[in-house]
Backbone as JSON, one array per atom type, in Angstrom:
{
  "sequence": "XXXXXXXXXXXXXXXXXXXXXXXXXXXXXXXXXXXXXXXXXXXXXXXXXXXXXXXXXXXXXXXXXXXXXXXXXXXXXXXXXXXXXXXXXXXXXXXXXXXXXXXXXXXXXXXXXXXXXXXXXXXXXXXXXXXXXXXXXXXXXXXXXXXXXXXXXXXXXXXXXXXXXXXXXXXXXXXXXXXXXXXXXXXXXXXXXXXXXXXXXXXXXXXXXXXXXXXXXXXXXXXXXXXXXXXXXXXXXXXXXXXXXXXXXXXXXXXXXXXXXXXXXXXXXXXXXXXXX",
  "N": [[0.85, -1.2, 0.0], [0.83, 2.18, -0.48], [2.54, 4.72, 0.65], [1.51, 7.88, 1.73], [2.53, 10.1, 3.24], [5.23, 10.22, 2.29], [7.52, 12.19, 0.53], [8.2, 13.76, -2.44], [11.11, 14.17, -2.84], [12.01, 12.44, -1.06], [11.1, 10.02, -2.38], [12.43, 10.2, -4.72], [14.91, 9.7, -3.61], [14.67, 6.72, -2.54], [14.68, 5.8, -5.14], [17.15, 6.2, -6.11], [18.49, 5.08, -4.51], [18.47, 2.75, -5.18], [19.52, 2.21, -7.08], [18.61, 3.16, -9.66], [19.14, 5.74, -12.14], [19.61, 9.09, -12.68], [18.74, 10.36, -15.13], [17.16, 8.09, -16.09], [15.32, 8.15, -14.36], [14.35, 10.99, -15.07], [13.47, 10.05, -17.89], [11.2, 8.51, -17.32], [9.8, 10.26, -16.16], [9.06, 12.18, -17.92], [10.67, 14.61, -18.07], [13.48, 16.94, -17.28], [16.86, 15.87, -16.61], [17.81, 17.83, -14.92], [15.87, 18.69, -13.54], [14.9, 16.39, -12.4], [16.98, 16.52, -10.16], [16.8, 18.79, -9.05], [14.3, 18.26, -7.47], [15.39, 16.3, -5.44], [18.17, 17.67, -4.22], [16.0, 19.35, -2.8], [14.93, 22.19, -3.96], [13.13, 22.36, -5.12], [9.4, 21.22, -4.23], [7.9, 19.39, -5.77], [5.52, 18.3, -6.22], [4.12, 17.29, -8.11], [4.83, 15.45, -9.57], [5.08, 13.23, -7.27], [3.0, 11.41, -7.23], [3.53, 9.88, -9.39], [6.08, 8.8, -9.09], [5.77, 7.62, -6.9], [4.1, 5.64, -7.61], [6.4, 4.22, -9.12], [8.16, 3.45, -7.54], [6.35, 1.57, -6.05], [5.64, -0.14, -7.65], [7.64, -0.59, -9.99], [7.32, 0.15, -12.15], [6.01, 3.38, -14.3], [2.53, 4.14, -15.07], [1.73, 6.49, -15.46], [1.96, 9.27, -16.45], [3.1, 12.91, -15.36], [1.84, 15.82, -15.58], [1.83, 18.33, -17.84], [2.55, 21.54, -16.27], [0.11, 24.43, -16.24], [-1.48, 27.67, -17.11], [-3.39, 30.38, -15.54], [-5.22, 30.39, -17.56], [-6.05, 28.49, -18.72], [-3.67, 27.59, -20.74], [-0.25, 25.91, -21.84], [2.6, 26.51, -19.85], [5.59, 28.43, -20.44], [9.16, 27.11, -20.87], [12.52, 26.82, -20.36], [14.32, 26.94, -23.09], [15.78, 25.94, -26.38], [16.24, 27.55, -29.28], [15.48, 27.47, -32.89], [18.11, 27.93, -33.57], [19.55, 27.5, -31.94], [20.08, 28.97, -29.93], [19.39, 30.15, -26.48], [15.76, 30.25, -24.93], [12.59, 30.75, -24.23], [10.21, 28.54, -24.55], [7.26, 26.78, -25.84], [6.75, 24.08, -24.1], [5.95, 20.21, -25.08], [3.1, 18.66, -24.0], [2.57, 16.08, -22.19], [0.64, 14.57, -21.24], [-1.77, 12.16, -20.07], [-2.46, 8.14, -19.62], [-0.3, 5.57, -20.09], [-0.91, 2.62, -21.37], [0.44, -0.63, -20.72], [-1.27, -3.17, -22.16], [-1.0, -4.85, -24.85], [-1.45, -3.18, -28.15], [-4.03, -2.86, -31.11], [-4.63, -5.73, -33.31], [-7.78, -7.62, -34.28], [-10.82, -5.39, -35.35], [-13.21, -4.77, -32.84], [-16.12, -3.76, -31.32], [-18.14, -2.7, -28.35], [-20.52, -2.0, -26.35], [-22.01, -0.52, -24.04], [-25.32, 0.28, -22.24], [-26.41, 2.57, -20.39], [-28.59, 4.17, -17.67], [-31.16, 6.67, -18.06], [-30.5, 6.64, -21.31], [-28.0, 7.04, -21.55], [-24.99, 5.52, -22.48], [-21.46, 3.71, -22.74], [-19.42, 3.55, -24.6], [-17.39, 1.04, -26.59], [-14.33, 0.86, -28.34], [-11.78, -1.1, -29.95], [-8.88, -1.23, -32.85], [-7.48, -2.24, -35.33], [-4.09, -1.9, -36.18], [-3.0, -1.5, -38.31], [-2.2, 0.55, -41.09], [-3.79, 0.1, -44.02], [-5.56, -2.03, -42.87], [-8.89, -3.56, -42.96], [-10.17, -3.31, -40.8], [-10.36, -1.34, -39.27], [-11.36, 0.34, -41.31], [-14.19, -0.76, -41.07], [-14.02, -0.24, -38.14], [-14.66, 2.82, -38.42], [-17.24, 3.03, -39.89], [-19.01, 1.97, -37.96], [-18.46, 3.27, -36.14], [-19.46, 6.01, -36.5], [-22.29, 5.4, -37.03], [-22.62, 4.63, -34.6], [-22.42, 7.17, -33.03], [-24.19, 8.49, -34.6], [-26.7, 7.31, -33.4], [-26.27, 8.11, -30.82], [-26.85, 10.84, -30.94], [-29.32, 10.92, -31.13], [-33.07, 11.39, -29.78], [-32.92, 13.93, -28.55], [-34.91, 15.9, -28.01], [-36.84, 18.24, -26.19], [-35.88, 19.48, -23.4], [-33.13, 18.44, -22.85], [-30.09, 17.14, -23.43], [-27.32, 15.12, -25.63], [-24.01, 14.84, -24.4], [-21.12, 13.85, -25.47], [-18.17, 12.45, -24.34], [-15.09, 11.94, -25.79], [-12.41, 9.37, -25.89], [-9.15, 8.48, -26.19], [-6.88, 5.9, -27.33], [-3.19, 5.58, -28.29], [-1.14, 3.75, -30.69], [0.96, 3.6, -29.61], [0.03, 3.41, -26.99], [-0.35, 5.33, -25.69], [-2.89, 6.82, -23.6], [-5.43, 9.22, -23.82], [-7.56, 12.38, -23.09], [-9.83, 13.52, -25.01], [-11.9, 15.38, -26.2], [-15.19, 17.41, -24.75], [-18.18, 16.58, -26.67], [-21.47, 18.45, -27.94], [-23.7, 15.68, -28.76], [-24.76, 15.42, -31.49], [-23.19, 17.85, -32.27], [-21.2, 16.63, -32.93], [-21.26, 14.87, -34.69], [-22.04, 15.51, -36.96], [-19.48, 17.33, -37.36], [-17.95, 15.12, -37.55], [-19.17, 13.9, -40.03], [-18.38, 16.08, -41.88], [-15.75, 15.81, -41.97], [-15.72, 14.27, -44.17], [-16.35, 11.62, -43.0], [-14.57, 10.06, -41.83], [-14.11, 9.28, -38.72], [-11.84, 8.18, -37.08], [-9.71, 9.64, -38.41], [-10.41, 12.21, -38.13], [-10.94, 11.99, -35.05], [-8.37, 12.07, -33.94], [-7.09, 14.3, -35.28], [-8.33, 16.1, -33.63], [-7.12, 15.54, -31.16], [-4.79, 16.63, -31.85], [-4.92, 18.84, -31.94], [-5.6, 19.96, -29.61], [-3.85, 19.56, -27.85], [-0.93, 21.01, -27.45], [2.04, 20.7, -29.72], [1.62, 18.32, -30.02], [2.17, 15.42, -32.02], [0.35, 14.24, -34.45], [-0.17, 12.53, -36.63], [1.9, 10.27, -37.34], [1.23, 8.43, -35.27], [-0.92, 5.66, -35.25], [-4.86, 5.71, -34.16], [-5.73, 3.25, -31.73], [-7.52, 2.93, -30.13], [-10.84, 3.83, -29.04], [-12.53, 5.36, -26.46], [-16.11, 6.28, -26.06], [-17.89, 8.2, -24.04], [-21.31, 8.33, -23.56], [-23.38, 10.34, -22.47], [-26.93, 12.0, -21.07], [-28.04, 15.83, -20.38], [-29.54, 18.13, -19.19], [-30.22, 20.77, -21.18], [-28.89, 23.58, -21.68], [-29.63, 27.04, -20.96], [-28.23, 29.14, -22.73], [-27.74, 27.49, -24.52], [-30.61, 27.05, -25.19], [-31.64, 29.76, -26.12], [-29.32, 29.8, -28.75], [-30.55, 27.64, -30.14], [-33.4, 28.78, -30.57], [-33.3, 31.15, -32.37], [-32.23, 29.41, -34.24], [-29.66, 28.65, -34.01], [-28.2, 25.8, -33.61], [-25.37, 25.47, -33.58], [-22.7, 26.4, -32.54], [-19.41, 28.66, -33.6], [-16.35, 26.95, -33.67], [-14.28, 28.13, -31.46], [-10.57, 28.59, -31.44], [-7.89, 26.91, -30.16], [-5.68, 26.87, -28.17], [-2.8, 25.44, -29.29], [-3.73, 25.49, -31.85], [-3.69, 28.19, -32.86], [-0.73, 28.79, -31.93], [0.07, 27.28, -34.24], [-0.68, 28.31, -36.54], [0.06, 30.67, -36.07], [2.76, 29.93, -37.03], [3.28, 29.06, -39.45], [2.18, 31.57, -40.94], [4.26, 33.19, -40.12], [6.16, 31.81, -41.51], [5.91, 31.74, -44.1], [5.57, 34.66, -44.31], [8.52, 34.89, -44.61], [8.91, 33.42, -46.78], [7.89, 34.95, -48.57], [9.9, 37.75, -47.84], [12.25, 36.83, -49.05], [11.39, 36.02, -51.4], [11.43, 38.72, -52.31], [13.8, 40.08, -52.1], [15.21, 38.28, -53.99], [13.97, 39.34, -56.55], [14.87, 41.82, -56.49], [17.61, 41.99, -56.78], [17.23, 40.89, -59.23]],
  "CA": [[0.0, 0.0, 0.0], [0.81, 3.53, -1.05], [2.55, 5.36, 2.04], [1.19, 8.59, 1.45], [3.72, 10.46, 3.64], [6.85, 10.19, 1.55], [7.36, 13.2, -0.44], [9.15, 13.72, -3.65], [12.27, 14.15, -2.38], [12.12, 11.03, 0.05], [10.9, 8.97, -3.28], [13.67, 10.03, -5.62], [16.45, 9.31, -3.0], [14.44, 5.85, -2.6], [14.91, 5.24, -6.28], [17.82, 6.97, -6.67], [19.2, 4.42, -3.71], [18.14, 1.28, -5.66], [20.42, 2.14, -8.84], [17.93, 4.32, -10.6], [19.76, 7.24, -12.38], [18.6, 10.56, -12.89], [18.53, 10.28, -16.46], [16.56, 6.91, -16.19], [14.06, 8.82, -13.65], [14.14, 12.12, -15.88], [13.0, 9.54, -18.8], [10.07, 7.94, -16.77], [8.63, 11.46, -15.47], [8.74, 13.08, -19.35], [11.52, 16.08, -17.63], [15.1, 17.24, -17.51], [17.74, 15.2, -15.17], [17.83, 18.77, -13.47], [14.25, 18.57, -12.65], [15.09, 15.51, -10.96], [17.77, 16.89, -9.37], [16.41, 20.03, -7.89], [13.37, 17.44, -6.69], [16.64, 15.82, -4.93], [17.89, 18.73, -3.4], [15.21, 20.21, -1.92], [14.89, 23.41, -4.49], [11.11, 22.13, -5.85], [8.49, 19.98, -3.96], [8.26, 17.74, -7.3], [4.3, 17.68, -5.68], [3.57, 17.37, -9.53], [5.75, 13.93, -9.78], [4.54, 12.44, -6.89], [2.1, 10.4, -7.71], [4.65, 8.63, -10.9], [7.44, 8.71, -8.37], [5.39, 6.52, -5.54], [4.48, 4.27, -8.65], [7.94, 3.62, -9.65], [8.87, 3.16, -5.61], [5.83, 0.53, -5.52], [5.34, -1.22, -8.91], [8.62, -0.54, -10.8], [7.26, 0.7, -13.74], [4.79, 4.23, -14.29], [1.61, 4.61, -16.77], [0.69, 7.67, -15.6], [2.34, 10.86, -17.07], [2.52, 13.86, -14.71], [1.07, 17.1, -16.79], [3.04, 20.34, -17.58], [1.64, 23.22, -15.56], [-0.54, 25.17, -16.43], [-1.44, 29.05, -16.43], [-4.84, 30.56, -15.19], [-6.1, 30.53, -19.33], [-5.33, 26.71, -19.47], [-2.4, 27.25, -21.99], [0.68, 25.87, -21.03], [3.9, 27.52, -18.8], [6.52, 28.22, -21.33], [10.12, 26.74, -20.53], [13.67, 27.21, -21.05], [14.34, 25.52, -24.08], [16.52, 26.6, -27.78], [15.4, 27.9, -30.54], [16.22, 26.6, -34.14], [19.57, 28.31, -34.53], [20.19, 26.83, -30.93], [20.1, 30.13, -28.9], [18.46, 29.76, -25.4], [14.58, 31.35, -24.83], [11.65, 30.27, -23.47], [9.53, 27.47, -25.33], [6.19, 25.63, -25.12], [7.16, 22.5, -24.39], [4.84, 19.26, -25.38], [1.89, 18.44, -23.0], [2.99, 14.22, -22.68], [-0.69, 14.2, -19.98], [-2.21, 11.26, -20.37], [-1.49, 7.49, -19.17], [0.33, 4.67, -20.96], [-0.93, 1.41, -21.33], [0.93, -1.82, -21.01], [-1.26, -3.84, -23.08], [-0.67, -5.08, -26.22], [-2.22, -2.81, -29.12], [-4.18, -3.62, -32.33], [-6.19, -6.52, -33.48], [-8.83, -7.25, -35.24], [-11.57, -4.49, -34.64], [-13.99, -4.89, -31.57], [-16.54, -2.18, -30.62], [-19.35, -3.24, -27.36], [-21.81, -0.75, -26.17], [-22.89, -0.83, -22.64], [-26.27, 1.06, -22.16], [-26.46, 3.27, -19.11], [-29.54, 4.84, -17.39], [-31.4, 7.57, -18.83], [-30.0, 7.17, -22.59], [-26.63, 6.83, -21.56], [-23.85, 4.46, -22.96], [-20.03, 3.8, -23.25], [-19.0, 2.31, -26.07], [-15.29, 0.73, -26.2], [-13.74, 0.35, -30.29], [-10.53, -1.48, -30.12], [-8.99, -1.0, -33.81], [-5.94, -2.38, -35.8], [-3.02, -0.16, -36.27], [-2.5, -1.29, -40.01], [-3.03, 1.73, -41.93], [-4.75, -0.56, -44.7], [-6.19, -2.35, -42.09], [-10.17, -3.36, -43.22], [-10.98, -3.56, -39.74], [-10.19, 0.34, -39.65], [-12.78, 1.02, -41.79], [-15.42, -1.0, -40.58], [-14.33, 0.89, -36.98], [-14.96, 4.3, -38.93], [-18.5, 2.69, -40.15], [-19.48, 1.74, -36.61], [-18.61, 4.39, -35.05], [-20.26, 7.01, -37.06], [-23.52, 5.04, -37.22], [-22.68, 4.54, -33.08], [-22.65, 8.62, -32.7], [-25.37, 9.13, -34.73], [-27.54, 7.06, -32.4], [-26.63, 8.45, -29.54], [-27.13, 11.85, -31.16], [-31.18, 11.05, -31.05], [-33.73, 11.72, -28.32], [-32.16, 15.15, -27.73], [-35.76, 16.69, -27.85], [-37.39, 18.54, -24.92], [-35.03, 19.88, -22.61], [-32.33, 17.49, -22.77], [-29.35, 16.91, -24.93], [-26.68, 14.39, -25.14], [-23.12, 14.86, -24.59], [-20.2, 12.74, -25.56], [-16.53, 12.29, -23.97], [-14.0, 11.18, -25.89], [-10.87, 9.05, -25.04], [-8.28, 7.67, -27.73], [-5.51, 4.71, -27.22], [-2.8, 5.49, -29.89], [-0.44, 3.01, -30.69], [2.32, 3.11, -28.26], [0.07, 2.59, -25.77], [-0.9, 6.57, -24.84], [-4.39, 7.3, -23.7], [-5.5, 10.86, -23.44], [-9.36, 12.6, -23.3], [-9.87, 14.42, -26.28], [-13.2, 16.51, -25.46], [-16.48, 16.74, -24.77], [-19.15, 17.33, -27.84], [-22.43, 18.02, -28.2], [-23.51, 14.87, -29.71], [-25.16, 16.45, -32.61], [-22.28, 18.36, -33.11], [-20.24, 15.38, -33.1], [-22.03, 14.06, -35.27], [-21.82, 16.68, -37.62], [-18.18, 17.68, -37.76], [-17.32, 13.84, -38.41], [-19.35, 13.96, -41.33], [-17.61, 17.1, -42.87], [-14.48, 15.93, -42.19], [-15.49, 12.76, -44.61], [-16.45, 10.45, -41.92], [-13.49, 9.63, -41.11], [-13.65, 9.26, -36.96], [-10.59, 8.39, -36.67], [-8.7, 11.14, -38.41], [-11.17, 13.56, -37.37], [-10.89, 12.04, -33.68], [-6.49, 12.23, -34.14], [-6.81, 16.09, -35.52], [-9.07, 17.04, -32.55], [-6.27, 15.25, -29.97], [-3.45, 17.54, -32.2], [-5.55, 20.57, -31.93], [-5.89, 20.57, -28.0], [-2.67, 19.08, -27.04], [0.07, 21.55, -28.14], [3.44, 19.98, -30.07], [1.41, 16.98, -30.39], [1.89, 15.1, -33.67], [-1.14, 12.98, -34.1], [-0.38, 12.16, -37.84], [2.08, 9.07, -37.39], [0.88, 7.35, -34.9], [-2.59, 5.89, -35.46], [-5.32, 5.51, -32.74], [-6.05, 1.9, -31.82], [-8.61, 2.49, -29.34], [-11.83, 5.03, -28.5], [-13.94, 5.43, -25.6], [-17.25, 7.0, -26.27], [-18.84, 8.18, -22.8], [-22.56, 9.42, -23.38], [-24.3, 11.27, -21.06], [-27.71, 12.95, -21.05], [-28.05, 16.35, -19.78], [-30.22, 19.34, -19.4], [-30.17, 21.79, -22.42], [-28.27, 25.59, -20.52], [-30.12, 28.53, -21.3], [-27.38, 29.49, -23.45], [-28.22, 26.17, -25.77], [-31.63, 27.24, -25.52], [-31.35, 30.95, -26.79], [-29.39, 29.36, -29.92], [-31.75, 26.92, -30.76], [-34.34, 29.66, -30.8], [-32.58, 31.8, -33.35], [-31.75, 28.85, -35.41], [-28.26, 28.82, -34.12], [-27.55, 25.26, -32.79], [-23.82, 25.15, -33.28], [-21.57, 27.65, -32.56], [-18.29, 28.65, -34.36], [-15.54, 26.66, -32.35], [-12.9, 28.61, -31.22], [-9.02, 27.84, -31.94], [-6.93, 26.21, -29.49], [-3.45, 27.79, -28.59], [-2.58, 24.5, -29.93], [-4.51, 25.93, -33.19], [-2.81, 29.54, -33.12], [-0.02, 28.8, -32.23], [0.61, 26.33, -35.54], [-1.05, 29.41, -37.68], [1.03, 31.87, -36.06], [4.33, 29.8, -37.32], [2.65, 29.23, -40.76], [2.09, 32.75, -40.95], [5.67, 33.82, -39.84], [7.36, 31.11, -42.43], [5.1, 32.47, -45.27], [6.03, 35.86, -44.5], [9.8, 34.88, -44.63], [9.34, 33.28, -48.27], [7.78, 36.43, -49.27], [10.79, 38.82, -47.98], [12.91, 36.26, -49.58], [11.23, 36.16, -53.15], [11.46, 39.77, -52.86], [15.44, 39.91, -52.49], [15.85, 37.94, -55.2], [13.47, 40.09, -57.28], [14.96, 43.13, -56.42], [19.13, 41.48, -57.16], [17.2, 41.27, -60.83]],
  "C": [[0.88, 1.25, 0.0], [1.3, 4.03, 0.37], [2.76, 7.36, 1.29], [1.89, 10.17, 2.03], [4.93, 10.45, 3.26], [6.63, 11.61, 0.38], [8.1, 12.54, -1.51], [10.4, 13.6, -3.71], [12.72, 12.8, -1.95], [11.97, 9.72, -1.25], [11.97, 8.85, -4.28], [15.27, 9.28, -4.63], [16.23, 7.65, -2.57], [15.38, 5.07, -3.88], [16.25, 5.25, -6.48], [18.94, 5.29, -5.66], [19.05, 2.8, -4.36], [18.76, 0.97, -6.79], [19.76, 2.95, -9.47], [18.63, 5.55, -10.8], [18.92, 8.2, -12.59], [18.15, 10.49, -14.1], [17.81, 9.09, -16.75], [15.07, 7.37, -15.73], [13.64, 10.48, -14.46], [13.1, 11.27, -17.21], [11.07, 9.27, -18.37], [9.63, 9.52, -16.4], [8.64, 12.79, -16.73], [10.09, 14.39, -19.05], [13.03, 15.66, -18.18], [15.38, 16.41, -16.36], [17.5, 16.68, -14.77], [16.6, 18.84, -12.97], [14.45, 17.85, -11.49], [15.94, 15.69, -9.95], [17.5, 18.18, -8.61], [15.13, 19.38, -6.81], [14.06, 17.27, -5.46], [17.23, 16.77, -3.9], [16.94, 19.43, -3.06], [14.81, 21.36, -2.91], [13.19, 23.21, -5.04], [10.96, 21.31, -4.61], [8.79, 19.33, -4.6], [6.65, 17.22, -6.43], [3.83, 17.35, -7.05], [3.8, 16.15, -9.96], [5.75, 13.32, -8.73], [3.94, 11.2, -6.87], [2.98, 9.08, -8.58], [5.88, 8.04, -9.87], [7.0, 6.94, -7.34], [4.53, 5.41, -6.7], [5.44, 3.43, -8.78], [8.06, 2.71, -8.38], [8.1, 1.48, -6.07], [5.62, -0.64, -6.29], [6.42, -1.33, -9.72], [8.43, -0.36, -11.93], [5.72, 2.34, -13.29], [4.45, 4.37, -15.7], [1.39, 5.77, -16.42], [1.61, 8.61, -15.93], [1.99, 12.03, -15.95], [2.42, 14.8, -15.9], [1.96, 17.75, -16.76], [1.86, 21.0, -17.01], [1.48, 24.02, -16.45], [-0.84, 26.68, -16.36], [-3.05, 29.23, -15.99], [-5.83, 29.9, -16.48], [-6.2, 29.15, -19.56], [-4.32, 26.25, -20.12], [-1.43, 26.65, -21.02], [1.66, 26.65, -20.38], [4.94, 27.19, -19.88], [8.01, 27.85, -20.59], [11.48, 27.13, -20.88], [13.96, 26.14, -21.75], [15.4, 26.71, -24.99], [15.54, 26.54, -28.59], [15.99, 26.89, -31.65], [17.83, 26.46, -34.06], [20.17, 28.14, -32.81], [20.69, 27.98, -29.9], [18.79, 29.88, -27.97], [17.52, 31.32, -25.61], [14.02, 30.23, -24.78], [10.72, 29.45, -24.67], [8.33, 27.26, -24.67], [6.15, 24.17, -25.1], [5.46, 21.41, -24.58], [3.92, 18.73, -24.32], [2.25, 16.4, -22.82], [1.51, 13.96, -21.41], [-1.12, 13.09, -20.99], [-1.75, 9.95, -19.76], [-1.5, 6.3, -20.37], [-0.32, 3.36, -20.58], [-0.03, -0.12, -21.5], [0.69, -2.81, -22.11], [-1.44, -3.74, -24.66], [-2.01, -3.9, -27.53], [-2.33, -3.42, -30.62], [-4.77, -5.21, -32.08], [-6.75, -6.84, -34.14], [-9.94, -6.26, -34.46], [-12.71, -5.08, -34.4], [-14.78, -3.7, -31.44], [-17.94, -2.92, -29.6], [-19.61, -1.63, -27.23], [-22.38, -1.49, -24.95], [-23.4, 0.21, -22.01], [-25.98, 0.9, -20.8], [-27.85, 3.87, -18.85], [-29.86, 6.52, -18.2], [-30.87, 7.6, -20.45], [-28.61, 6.74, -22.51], [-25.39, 5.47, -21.91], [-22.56, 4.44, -22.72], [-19.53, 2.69, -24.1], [-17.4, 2.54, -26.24], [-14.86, -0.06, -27.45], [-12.52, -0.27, -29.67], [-10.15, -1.8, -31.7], [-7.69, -1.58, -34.09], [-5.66, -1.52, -36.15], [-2.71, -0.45, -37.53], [-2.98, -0.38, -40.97], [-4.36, 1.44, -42.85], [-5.56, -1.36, -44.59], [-8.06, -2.94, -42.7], [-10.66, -3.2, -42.29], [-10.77, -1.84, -39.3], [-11.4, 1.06, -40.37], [-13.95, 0.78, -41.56], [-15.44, -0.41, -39.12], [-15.24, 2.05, -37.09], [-16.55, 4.2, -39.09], [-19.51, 2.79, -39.3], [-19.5, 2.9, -36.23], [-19.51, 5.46, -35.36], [-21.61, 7.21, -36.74], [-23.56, 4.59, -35.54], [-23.08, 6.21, -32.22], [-23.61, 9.29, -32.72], [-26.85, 8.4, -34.0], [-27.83, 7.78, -31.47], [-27.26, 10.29, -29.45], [-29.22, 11.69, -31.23], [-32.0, 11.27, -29.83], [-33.12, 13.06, -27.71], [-33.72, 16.19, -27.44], [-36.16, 17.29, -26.41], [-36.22, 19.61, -24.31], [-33.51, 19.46, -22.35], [-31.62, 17.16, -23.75], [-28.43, 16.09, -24.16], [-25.15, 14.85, -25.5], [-22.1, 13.81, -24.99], [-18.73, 12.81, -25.32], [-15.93, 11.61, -24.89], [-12.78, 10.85, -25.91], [-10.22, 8.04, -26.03], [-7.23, 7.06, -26.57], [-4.81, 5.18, -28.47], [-1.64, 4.33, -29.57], [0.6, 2.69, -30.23], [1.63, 3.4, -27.02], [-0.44, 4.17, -24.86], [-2.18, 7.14, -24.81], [-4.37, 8.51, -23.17], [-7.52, 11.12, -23.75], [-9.02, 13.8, -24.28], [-10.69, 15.3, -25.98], [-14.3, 15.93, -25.14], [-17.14, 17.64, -25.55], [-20.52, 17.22, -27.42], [-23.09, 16.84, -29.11], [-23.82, 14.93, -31.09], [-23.86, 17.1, -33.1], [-21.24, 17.55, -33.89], [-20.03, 15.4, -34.05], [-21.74, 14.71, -36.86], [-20.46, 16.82, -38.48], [-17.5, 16.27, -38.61], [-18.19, 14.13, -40.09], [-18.72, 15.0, -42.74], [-16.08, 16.99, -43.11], [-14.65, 14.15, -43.06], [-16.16, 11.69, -43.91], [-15.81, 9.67, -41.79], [-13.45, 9.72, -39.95], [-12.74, 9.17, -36.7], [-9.81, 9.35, -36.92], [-9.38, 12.14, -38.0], [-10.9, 13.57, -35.97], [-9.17, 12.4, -33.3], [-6.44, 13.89, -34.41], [-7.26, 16.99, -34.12], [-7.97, 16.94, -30.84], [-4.78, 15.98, -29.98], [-3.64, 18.46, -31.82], [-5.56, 20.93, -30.36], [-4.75, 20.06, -27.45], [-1.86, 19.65, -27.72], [1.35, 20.74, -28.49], [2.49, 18.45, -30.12], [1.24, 16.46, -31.41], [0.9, 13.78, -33.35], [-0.64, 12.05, -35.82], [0.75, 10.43, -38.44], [1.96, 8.1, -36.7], [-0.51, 7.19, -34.63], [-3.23, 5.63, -33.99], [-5.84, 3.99, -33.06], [-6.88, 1.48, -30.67], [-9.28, 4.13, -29.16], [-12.84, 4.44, -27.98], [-14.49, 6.48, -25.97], [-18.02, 7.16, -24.62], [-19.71, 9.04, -23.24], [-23.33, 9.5, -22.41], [-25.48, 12.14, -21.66], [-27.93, 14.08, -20.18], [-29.11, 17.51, -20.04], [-29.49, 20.57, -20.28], [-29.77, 23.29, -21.71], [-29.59, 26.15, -21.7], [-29.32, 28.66, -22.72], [-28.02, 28.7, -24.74], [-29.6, 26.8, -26.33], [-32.34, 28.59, -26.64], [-30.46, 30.73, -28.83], [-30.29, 29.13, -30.48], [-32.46, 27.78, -31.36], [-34.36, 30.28, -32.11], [-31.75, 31.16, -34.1], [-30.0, 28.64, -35.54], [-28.15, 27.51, -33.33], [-26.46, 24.96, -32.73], [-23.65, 26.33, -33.46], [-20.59, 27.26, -33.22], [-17.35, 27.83, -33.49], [-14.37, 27.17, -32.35], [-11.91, 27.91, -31.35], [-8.69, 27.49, -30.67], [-6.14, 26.66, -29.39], [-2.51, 26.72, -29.5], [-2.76, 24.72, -31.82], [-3.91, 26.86, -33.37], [-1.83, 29.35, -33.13], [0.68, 28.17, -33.8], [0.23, 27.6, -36.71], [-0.06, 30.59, -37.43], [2.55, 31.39, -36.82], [4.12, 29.58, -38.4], [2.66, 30.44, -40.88], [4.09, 33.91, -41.44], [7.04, 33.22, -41.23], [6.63, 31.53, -43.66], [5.68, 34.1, -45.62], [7.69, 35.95, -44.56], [10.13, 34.29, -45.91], [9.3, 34.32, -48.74], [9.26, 37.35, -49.57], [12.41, 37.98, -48.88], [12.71, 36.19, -50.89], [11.65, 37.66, -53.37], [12.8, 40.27, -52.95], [15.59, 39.26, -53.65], [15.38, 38.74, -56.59], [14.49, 41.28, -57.41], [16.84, 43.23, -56.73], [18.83, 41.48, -58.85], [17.33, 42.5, -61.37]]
}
């Protein structure tokens, strides 16, 4: 059992006393060896790496990922990191939240559905990771025609939401959002009905530095929930507005702001060479 009294400090000098290097324990908690080493000395808590730390101590291996901190806005806390041209300044480093699974991914594709009170379900895809996969597409099939179920019965007062939670292929689960199911419902269809790449773009878009595009997802939980319709919802509706625009993501700006910046650096570059004619 878990002795809940050991700090961070007390857990690294555990590990640290068992052979575990810094650079072994820097690996396992996503950081810098000096992280772990100011944990070590005393200069941080390390209340953030807790939790992974008194894993390691008790099981010798951690799934869980501690988070990067956060600011009030949700974005992340920028870091000391290099730039391209390898001059130090402050970065947004990669969000690695989420926890790792042990078992084995891929398959042939699986999807159950276990009805909940009031309307409610969670439905659990398990998918092969072969790009060309057929069982990939009959996921995509399912699922679609699984969404747009749950997207029904929203009349009255009451609409249904939906959580969802991706496995990608090494094993890292993370919660993607929560949709109106309707909207869901919706967006998959415009993006093709493709669920999966639609559900992979939406886990790039809210998790900054996260590349979603080579490793596929090989599992999604669906949690639906029925809930009372806000005011807010209701006032749409009225005026024929039931989706809103969805705001960007810093995850989203930021990638437009560096598009932007490398666009405007071909430009002043075509125009030197123009102007050498």
């Amino acid at each position: 059992m878990a002795d809940e009294r050991r700090s961070a400090q007390d857990l690294v000098r555990i590990l640290r006393g068992r052979g575990i290097t810094m650079t072994e324990l820097a690996g396992e908690l996503h950081r810098s060896p000096r992280m772990v080493r100011k944990i070590l000395n005393g200069e941080t808590s390390g209340a953030l790496y807790r939790e992974t730390l008194e894993e390691i101590a008790n099981t010798g291996r951690a799934t869980k990922v501690p988070p990067r901190r956060r600011q009030k806005d949700g974005t992340l806390m920028r870091i000391r990191g290099k730039a391209a041209d390898g001059e130090k300044t402050m970065v947004t480093p990669e969000d690695p939240g989420g926890k790792y699974t042990t078992e084995r991914q891929g398959g042939r594709a699986q999807i159950s559905t276990a009805f909940m009170s009031e309307g409610g379900r969670i439905i659990e895809a398990r998918i092969p990771k072969g790009k060309t996969a057929k069982g990939r597409t009959v996921a995509n099939e399912q699922l679609v025609q699984l969404v747009r179920n749950a997207a029904k019965g929203q009349a009255g007062n009451k609409q249904k939401q939906i959580t969802a939670r991706v496995t990608f292929a090494n094993g890292r689960r993370m919660e993607v959002n929560t949709y109106n199911a309707s909207t869901m419902l919706k967006r998959i269809k415009e993006d093709g009905g493709d669920t999966l790449g639609w559900l992979a773009r939406e886990a790039g878009n809210r998790y900054v530095n996260l590349d979603t595009t080579d490793v596929l997802i090989t599992g999604v939980t669906l949690n639906v929930v029925t809930v009372p319709k806000t005011e807010a919802y209701q006032r749409e509706s009225a005026a024929g507005r039931t989706r809103r625009t969805r705001t960007l993501t810093e995850a989203e700006k930021q990638r437009a702001k560096q598009k932007a910046q490398l666009e405007a650096s071909k430009q002043r570059r075509r125009g030197g060479r123009r102007g050498a004619e």
